[in-house]
C-alpha positions as CSV (number, residue, x, y, z in Angstrom):
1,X,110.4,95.9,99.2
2,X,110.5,97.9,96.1
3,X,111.7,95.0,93.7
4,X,108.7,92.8,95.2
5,X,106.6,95.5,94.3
6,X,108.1,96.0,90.6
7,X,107.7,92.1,90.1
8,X,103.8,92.1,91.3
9,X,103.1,95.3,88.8
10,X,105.4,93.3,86.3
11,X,103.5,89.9,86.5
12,X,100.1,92.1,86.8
13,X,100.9,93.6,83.3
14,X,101.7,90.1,82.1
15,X,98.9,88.8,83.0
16,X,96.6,91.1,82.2
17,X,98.1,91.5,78.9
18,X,98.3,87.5,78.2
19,X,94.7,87.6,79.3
20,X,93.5,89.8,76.7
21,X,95.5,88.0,74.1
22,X,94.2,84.4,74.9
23,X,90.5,85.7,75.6
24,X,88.9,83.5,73.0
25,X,90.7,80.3,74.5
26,X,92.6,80.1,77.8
27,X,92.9,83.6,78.4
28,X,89.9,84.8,80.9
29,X,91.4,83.0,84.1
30,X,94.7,84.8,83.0
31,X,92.7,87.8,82.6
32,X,90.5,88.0,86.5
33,X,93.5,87.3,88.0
34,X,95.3,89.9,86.7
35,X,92.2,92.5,87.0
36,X,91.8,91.2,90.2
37,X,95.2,91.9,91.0
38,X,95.1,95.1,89.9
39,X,92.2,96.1,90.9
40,X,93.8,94.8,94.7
41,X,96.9,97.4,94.4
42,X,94.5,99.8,93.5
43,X,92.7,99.6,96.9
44,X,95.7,99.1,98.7
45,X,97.3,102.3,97.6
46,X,100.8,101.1,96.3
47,X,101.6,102.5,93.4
48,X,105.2,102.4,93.5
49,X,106.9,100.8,90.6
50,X,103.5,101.4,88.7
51,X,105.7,102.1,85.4
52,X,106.3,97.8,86.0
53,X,102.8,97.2,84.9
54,X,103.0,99.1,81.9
55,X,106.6,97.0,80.8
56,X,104.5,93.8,81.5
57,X,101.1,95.2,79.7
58,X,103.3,95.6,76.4
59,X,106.3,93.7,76.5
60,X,104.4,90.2,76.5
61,X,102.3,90.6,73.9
62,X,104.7,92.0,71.8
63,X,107.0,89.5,72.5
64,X,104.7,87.0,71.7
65,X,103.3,88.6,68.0
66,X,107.4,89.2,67.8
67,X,108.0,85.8,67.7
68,X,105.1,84.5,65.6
69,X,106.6,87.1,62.8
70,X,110.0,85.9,63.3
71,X,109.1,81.9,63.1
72,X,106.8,81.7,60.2
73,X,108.2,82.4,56.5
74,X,107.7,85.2,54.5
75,X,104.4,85.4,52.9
76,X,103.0,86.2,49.6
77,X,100.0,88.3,49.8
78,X,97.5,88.6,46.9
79,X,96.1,91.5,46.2
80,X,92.2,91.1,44.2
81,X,90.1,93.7,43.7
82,X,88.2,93.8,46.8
83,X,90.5,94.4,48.7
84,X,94.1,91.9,50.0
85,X,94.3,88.2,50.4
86,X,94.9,86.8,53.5
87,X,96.0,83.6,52.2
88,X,99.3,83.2,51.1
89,X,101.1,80.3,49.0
90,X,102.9,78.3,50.3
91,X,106.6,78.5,49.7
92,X,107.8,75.2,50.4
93,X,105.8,72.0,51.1
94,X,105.4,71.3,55.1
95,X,105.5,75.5,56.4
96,X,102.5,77.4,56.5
97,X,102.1,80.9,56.5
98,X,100.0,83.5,56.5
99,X,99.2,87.3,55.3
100,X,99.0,89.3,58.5
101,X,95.7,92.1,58.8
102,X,97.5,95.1,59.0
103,X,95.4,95.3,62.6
104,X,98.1,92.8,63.5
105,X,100.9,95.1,62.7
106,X,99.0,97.8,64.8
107,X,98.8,95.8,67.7
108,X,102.5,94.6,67.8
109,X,103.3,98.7,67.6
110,X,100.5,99.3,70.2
111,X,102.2,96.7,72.5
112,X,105.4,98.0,71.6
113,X,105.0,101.5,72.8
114,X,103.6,100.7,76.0
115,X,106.7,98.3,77.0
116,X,108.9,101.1,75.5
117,X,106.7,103.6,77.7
118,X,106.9,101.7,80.7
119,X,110.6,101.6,80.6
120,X,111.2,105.4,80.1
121,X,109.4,106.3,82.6
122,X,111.4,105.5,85.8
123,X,114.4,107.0,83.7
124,X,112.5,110.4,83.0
125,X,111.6,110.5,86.4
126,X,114.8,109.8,87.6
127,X,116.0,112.9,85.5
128,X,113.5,115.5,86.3
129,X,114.2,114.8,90.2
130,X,118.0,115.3,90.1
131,X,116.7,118.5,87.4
132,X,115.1,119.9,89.8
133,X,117.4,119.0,93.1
């Protein structure tokens, strides 16, 4: 019972997540379902496994900026006087690449710490209860 519960908070996060991510193009059905979801658990009381949610809120995204860092070369950023070029050059003909907003950065840490929270938290609570037994 408690792993189909840490899957359904998993895949709410996911979903959720993936929503928010996709909003300008696929991502609102993503989105009310996992809302909906939520929203459902919420009601229902079951908040076991709640720290689930939080891995699959943060991991997902960040997986997915991860990869999009990982797969596209290097770029050059310009730097003018107004401020940084987004464009970069390319470095060899056929791969295109771009200079990241350092918002983009911010949300791959953002998403980051929330998976990285998500999966502390069973093991800190784990802790304190054999602290305090």
């Amino acid at each position: 019972m408690a792993t189909r519960q840490r899957f359904y908070w998993l895949l709410t996060g996911g979903l959720v997540s993936f929503g928010f991510l996709g909003i300008l193009s696929i991502g609102l059905p993503f989105l009310l379902v996992g809302i909906g979801m939520l929203i459902y658990a919420i009601i229902r009381g079951r908040f076991n496994g709640f720290w689930a949610f939080l891995v699959g809120f943060g991991a997902l995204p960040a997986l997915i900026l991860a990869i999009q860092f990982v797969m596209s070369p290097l770029p050059t950023c310009t730097v003018t006087p107004t401020g940084i070029s987004y464009q970069s050059s390319q470095s060899s003909p056929g791969t295109t690449g771009g200079c990241y907003p350092p918002g983009y950065y911010t949300m791959v840490i953002f998403f980051g710490v929330i998976a990285l929270l998500g999966i502390i938290w069973p093991l800190l609570t784990g802790f304190f209860r054999r602290f305090h037994s």
